[in-house]
N, C-alpha and C positions, 0 to 999 in steps of 0.2 A: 783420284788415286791412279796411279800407272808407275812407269816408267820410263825413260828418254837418255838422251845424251848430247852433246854439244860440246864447244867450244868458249872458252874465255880469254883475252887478253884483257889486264888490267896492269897498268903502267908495267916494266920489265918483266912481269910474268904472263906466260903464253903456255895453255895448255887446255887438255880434252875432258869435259865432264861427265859423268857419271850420275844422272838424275831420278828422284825418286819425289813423286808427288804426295802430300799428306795435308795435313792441318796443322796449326799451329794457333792456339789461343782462339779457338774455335773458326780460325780463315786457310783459309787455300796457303797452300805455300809450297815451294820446291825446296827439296833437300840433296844438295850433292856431294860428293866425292871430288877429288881434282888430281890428275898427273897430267907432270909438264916439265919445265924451263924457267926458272928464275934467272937471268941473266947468265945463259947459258949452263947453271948447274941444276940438277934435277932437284925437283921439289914434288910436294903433295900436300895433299890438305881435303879439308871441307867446306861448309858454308850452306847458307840459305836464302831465300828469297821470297817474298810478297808482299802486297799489294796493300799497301796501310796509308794511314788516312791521307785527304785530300787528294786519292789515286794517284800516291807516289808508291816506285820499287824501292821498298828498304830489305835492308838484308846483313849480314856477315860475313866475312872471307877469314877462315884460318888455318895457315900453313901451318903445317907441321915440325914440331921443334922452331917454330921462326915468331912472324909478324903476326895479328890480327886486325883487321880493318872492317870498319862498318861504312853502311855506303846507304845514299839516298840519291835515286833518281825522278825526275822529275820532267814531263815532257815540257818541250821550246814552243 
């Protein structure tokens, strides 16, 4: 549990986050806020992030009035 903050760029969108650590279906997970830049118009949003199985990062991105996207990362 805490708090933090950071940075995202994911494809045209580029901006500063706002992080809030918690749980999510009993596992670790980050929950954030987002302002920024969508291809140079401001945007905002939310999203989440952890650590599910075979230690990949899944999570969601979703802007506001816009897109949402899910994402899986998976280390090389």
């Amino acid at each position: 549990m805490g708090k933090s903050d950071g940075e995202i760029a994911f494809g045209a969108l580029k901006g500063f986050l706002d992080v809030r650590y918690a749980t999510r279906d009993g596992s670790a997970c980050a929950e954030f806020s987002s302002e920024g830049h969508d291809e140079n118009d401001p945007t905002c949003g939310r999203g989440w992030a952890m650590i599910g199985t075979a230690g990949r990062l899944v999570g969601h991105f979703y802007i506001h009035n816009g897109d949402d996207s899910a994402f899986v990362c998976e280390r090389g």
